[in-house]
C-alpha positions as CSV (number, residue, x, y, z in Angstrom):
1,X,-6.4,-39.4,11.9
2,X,-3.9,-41.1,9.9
3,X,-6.4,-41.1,6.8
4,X,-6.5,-37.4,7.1
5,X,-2.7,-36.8,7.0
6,X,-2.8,-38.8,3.6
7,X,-5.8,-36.7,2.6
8,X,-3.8,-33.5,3.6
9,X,-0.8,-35.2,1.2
10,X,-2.5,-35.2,-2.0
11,X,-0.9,-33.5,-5.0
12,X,-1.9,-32.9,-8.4
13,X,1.1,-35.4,-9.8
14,X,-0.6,-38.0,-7.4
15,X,-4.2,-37.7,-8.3
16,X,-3.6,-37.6,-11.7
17,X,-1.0,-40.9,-11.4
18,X,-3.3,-43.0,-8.9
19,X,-6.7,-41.9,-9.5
20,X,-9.3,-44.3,-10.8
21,X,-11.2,-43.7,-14.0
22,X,-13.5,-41.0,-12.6
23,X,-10.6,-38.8,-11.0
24,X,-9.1,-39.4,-14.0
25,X,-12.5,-37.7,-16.2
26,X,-12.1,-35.0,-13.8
27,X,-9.1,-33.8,-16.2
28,X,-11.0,-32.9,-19.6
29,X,-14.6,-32.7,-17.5
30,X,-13.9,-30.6,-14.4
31,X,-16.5,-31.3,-11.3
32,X,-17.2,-34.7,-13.2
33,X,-14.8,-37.0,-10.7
34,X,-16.8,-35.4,-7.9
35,X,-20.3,-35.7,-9.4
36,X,-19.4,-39.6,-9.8
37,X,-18.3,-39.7,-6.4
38,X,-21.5,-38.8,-4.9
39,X,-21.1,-34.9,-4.6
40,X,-23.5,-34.1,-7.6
41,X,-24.4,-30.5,-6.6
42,X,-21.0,-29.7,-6.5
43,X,-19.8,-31.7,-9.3
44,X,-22.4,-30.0,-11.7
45,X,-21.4,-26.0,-10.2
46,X,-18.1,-27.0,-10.7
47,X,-18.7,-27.9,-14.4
48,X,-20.8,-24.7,-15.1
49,X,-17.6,-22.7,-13.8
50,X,-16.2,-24.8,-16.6
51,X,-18.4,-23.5,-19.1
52,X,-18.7,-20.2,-17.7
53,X,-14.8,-19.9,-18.4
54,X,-14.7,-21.3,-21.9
55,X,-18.0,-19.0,-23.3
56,X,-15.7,-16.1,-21.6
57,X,-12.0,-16.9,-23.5
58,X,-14.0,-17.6,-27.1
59,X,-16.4,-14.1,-26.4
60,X,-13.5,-12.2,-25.3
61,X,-10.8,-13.8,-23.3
62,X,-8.7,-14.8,-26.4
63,X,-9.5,-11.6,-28.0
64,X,-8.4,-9.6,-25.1
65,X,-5.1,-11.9,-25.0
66,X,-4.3,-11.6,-28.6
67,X,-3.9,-7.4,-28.3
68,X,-2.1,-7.6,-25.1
69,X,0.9,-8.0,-27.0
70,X,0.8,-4.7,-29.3
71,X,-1.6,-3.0,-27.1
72,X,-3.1,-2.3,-30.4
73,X,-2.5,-1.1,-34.1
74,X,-4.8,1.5,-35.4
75,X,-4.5,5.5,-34.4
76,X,-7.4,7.4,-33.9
77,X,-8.7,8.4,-37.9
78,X,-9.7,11.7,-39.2
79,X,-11.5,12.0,-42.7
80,X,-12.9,14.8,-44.3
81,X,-16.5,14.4,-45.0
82,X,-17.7,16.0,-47.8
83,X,-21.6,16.4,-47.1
84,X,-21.5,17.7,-44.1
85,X,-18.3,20.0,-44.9
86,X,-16.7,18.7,-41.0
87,X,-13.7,16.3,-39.9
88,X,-15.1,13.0,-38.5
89,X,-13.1,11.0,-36.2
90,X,-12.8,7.3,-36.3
91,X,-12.7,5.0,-33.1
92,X,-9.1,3.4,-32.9
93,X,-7.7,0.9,-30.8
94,X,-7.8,2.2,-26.9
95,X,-4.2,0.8,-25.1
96,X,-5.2,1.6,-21.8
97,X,-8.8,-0.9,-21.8
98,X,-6.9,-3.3,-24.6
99,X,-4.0,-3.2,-21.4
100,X,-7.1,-4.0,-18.5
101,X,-8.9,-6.6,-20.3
102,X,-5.2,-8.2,-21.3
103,X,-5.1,-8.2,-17.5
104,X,-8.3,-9.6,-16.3
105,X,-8.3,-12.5,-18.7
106,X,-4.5,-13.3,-17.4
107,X,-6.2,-13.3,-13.9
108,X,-9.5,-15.2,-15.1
109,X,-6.8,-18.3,-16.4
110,X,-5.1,-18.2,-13.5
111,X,-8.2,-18.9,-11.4
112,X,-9.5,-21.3,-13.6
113,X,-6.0,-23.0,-13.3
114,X,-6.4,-23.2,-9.7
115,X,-10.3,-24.4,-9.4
116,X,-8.7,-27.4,-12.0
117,X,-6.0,-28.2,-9.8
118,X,-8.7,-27.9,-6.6
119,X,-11.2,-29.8,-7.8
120,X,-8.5,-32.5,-9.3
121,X,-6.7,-33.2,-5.6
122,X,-11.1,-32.8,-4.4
123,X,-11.9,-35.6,-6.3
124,X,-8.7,-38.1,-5.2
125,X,-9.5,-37.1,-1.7
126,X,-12.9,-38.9,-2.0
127,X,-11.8,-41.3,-4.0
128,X,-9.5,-42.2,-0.9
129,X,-12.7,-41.7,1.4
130,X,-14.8,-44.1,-0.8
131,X,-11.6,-46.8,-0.8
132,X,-11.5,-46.3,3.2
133,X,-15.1,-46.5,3.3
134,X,-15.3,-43.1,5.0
135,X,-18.6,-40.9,4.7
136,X,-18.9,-38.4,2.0
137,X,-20.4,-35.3,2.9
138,X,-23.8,-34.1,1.0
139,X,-24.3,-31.0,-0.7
140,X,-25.9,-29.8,2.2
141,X,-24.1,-31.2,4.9
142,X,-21.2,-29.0,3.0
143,X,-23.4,-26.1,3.2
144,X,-23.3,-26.2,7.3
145,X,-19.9,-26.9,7.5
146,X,-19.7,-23.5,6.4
147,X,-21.3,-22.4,9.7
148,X,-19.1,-24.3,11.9
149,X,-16.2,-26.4,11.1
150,X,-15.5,-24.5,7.8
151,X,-16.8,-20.9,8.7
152,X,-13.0,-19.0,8.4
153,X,-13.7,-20.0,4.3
154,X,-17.2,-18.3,5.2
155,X,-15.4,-15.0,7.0
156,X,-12.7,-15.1,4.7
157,X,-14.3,-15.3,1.2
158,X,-15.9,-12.0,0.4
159,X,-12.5,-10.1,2.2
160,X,-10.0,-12.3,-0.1
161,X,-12.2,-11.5,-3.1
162,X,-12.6,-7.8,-2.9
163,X,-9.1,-7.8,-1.9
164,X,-8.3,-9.1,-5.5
165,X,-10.9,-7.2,-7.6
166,X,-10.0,-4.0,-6.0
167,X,-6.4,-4.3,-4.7
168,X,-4.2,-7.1,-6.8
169,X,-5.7,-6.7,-10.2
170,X,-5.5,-2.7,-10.3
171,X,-2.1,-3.0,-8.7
172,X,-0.6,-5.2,-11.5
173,X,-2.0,-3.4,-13.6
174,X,-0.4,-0.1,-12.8
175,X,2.7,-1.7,-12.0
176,X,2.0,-3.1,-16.4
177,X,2.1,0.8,-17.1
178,X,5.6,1.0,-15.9
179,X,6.8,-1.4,-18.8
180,X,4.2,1.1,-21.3
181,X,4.8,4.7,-23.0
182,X,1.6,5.6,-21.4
183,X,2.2,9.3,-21.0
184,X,0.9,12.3,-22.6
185,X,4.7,12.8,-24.0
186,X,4.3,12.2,-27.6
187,X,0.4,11.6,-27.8
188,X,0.6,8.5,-26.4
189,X,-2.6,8.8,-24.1
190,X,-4.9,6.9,-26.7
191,X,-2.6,4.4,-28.2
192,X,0.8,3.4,-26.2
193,X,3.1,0.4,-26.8
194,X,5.6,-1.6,-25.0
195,X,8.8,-0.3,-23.8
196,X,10.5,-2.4,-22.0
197,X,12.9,-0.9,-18.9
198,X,13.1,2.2,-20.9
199,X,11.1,4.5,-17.9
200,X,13.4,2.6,-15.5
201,X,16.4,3.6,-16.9
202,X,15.2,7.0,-17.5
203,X,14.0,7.5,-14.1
204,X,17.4,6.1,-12.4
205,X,20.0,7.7,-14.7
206,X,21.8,9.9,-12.8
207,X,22.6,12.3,-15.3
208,X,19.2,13.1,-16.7
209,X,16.6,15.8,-15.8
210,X,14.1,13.2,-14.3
211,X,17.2,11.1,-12.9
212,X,18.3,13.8,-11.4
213,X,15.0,15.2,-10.0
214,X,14.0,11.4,-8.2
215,X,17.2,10.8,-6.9
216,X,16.8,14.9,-5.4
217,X,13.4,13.9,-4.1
218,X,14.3,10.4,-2.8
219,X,16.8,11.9,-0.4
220,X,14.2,14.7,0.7
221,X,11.8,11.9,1.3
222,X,14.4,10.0,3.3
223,X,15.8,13.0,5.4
224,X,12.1,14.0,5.9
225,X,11.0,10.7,7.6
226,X,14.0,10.0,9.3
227,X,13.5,13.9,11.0
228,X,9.9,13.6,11.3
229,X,9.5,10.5,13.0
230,X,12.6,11.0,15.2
231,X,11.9,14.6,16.5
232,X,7.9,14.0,16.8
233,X,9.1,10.5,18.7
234,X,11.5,12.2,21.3
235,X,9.7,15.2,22.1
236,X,6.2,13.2,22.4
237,X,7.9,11.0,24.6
238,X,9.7,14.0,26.7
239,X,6.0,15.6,26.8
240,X,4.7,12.5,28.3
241,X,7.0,12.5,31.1
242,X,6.7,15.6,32.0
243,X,2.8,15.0,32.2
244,X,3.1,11.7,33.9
245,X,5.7,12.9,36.8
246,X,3.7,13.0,39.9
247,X,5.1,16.4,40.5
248,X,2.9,17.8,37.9
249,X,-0.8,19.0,38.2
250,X,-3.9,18.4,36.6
251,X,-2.3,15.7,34.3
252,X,-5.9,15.7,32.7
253,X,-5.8,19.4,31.7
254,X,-2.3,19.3,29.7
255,X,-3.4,16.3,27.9
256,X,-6.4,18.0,27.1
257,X,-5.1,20.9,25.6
258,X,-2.2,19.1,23.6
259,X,-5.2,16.5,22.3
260,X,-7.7,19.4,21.7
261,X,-5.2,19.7,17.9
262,X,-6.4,16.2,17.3
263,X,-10.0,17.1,17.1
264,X,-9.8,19.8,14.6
265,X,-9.7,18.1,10.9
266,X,-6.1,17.9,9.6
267,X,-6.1,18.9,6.6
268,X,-8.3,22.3,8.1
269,X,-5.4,23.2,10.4
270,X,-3.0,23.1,7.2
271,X,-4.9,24.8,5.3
272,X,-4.8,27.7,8.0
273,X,-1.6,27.8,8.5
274,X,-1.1,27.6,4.4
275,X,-2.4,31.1,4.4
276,X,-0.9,32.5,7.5
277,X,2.8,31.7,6.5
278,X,1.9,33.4,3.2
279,X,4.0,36.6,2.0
280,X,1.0,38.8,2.9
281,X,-0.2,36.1,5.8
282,X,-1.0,37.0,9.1
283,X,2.5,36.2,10.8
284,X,4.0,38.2,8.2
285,X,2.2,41.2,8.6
286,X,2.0,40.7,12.5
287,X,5.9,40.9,12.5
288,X,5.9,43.6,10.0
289,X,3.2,45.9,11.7
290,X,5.8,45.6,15.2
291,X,8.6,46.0,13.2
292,X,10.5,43.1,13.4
293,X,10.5,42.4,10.6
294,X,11.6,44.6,7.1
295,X,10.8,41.8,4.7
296,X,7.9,39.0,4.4
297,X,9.9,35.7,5.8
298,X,9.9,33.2,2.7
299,X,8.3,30.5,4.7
300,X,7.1,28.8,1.6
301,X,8.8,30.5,-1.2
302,X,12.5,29.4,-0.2
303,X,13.4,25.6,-0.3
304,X,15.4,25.8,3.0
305,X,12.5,27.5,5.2
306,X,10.1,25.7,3.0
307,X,11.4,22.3,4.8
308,X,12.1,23.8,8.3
309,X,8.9,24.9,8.0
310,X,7.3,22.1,7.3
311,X,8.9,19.9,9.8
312,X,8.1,22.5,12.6
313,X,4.2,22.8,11.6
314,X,4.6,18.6,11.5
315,X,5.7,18.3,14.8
316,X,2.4,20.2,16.0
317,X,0.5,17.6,14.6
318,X,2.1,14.6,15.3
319,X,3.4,15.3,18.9
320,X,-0.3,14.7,20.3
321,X,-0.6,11.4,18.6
322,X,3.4,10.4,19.9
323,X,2.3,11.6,23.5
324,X,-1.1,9.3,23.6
325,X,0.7,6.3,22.6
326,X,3.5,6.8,25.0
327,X,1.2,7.7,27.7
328,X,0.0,4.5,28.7
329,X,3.4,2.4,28.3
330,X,5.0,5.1,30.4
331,X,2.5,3.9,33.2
332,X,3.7,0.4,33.0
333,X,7.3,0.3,33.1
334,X,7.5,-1.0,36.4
335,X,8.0,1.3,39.4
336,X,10.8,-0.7,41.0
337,X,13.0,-0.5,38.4
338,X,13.3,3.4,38.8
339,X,13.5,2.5,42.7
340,X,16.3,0.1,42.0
341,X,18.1,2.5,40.0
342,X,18.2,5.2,42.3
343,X,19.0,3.6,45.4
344,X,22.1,2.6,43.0
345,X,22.9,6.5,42.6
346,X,21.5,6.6,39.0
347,X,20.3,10.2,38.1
348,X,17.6,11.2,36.0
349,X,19.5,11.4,32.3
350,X,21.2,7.5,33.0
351,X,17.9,6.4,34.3
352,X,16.3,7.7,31.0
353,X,18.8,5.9,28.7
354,X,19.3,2.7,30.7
355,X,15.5,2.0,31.6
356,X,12.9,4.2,30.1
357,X,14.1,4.9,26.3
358,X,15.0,0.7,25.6
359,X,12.1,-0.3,27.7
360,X,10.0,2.2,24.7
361,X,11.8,1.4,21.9
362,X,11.5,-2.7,22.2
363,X,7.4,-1.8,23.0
364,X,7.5,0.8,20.3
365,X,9.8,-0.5,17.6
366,X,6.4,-1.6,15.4
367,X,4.9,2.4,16.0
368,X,8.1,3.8,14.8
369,X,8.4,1.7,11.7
370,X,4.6,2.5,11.1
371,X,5.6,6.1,11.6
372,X,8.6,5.8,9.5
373,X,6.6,4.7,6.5
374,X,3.6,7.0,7.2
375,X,6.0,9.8,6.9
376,X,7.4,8.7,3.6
377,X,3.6,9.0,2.3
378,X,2.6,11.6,4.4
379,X,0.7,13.1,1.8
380,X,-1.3,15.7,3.4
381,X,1.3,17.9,5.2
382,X,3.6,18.8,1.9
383,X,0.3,19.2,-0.4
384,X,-1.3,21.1,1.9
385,X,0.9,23.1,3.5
386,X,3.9,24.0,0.5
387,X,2.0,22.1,-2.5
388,X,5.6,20.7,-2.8
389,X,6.9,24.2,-3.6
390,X,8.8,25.8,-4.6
391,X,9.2,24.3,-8.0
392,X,12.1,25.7,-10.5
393,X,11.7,26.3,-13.5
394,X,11.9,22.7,-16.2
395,X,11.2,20.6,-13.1
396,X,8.4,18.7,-12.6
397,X,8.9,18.0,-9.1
398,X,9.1,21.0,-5.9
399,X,11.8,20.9,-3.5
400,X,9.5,19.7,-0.8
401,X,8.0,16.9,-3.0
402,X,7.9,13.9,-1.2
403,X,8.3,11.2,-3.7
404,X,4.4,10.4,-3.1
405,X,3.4,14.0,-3.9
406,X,5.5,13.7,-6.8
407,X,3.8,10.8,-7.9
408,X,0.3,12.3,-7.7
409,X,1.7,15.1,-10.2
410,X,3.1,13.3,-12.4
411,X,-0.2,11.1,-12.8
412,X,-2.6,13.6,-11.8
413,X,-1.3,17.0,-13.3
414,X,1.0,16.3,-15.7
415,X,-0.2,12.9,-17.1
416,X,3.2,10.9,-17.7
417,X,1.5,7.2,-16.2
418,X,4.0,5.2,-16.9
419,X,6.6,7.6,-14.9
420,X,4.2,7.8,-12.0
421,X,3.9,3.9,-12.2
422,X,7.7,3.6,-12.0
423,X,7.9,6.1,-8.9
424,X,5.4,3.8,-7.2
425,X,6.7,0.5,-7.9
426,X,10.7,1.9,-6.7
427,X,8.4,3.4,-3.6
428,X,7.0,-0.1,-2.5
429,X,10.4,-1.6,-2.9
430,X,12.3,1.1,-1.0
431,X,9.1,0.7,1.9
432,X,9.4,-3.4,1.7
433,X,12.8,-3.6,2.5
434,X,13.5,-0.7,5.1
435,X,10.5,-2.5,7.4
436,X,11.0,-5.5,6.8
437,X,14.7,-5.3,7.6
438,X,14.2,-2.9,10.6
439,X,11.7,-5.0,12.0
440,X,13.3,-8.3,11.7
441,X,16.6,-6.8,13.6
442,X,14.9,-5.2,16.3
443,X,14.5,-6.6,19.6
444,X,10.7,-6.7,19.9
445,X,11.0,-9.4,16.5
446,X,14.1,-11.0,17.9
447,X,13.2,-11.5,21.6
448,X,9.2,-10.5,22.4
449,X,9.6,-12.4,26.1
450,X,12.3,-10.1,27.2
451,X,10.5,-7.5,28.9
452,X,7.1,-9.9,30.1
């Protein structure tokens, strides 16, 4: 036991400072220390990762690493060719592949870093085994310890490494664009350069058109998430009583018909209702044709109604969903709590606030902040229903945009990259902290025994 806390100990200053000879070879020769220890197999994959990595930097590693700088020189050419009376175009230097490989080979040195450092500390550690005349595993005796005594690395290993190829890597390198003038403004789509915190500044200067248009659609997305969550929270959680009260009938029917909106397909029931609240939709013409009506309602055409609108049609949605979840913790708050409280003389609306609503909000806290941040991207709703609409004139963002929808028109639509990388990177900051600051302050973080 005692040999394994040392063995758990071992840094990368201390193998290099107390290792014999062949930890020491392990330095310039990677896999070599372990091969001499007895682990050949190893010791010999380990070296061909060695290889593998140097043949990569001198193909195109150090190649990749030297244009990352400038992102490259040369324009696209155009020449006049004389023989076949036509323009020709020349290949020039691609910024956005120059910026991925410049990427990948960043992340390629950085795991070859860390297989060093690994297979440094590796080969101390049986060094120390060898001194303490402890048994040294074989290559295939390594190989079943992957089955048992090692099998999280086994269940963990193919997760962590499509995690990195297809979340981390593209993620830093969107978040690169940011710092780019990778935007169809200017023709920079083929051949882009560094600019520093030039979108930055651009995009939080308050006086500027697309200052002022992300500080208009932060506050939108803000008072939209805050509403959202909070009206489809209290009246899911109102429905639910009213369902669970033992006064009420068929309890299996209601729920029924309130679930019934889950099964249709989301984005099919906004779509629908897209073209009903049209000018010349069906609940415009309906309240024409009985004369309520002398005008089409601008459900979608007017930024006010646009938003009530859009909140109300969300709260069809999302009530269902609010009401399942509440459904069963409703049924669990213990029944001699409400007996307590009303042999006390507590009525209904102190009962409500003093039991029921803390008793959901420490079980619930984690649902709401979920919510919270699920209504910040809520991306279907606003596309779906309003398209972000209406949009003024000059603006490239609607007056329903949430700053996710905004982001997916900037990139998508309009083609300014680097702005829609900025907008995502101050979206992931503004998500971080809210939950992680809610969460850490509420109840359910601070005290999780105080309701078992």
């Amino acid at each position: 036991m005692e040999n394994k806390k040392i063995q758990d100990k071992v840094t990368v200053l201390k193998a290099i400072t107390s290792g014999d000879l062949q930890t020491k070879l392990s330095i310039p020769f990677m896999g070599l220390g372990v091969f001499l220890k007895g682990q050949k197999i190893k010791g010999c994959l380990i070296f061909l990762l060695e290889v593998a990595f140097f043949l990569y930097m001198a193909t195109s590693g150090i190649h990749a690493l030297s244009l990352l700088p400038s992102l490259g020189d040369e324009a696209q050419g155009k020449v006049w060719n004389e023989a076949k009376q036509i323009f020709e175009y020349t290949a020039g230097d691609n910024s956005q592949l120059i910026l991925l490989f410049g990427v990948v080979a960043l992340f390629v040195i950085a795991g070859f870093i860390l297989l060093w450092v690994l297979q440094i500390k590796h080969a101390y550690k049986l060094q120390l085994k060898k001194a303490n005349n402890e048994h040294i595993n074989s290559f295939k005796e390594d190989l079943k310890s992957l089955l048992d005594g090692n099998l999280h690395i086994t269940l963990m290993s193919l997760p962590c490494v499509g995690i990195l190829v297809f979340n981390i890597v593209p993620l830093v390198y969107m978040i690169s664009m940011a710092f780019t003038s990778y935007s169809k403004e200017d023709e920079h789509l083929q051949l882009f350069d560094w600019n520093g915190l030039t979108q930055f500044k651009r995009v939080l200067n308050f006086s500027g058109n697309m200052g002022r248009q992300f500080w208009h659609v932060l506050a939108w997305t803000v008072v939209w998430a805050l509403v959202a969550t909070f009206l489809n929270y209290i009246t899911g959680m109102i429905l639910a009583m009213i369902i669970n009260r033992k006064e009420t009938k068929a309890k299996g029917f209601w729920r029924f018909c309130f679930v019934l909106s889950i099964a249709v397909p989301q984005f099919i029931s906004l779509m629908i209702m897209n073209i009903m609240l049209q000018p010349s939709g069906a609940i415009n013409v309906l309240l024409q044709n009985n004369g309520l009506i002398s005008a089409p309602l601008p459900f979608l055409t007017d930024a006010m109604w646009a938003r009530i609108t859009i909140i109300i049609i969300n709260l069809w949605i999302g009530i269902p969903y609010t009401m399942l979840q509440v459904t069963g913790i409703l049924q669990n708050i213990p029944g001699e709590l409400y007996e307590a409280a009303r042999m006390d003389g507590a009525g209904p609306v102190k009962i409500f606030f003093k039991i029921t609503l803390p008793y959901m909000l420490f079980v619930t806290t984690p649902y709401l902040i979920t919510s919270f941040v699920g209504n910040i991207n809520n991306f279907n709703v606003i596309y779906l229903l309003s398209g972000g609409g209406p949009t003024y004139v000059g603006d490239t963002a609607g007056q329903t945009d949430l700053l996710v929808t905004w982001l997916y028109k900037l990139t998508i639509d309009q083609q300014y990259y680097n702005l829609g990388a900025v907008i995502g990177i101050l979206t992931f900051v503004i998500l971080t902290t809210v939950t992680l600051i809610t969460y850490r302050r509420s109840k359910s973080y601070q005290n999780e025994e105080a309701f078992m």
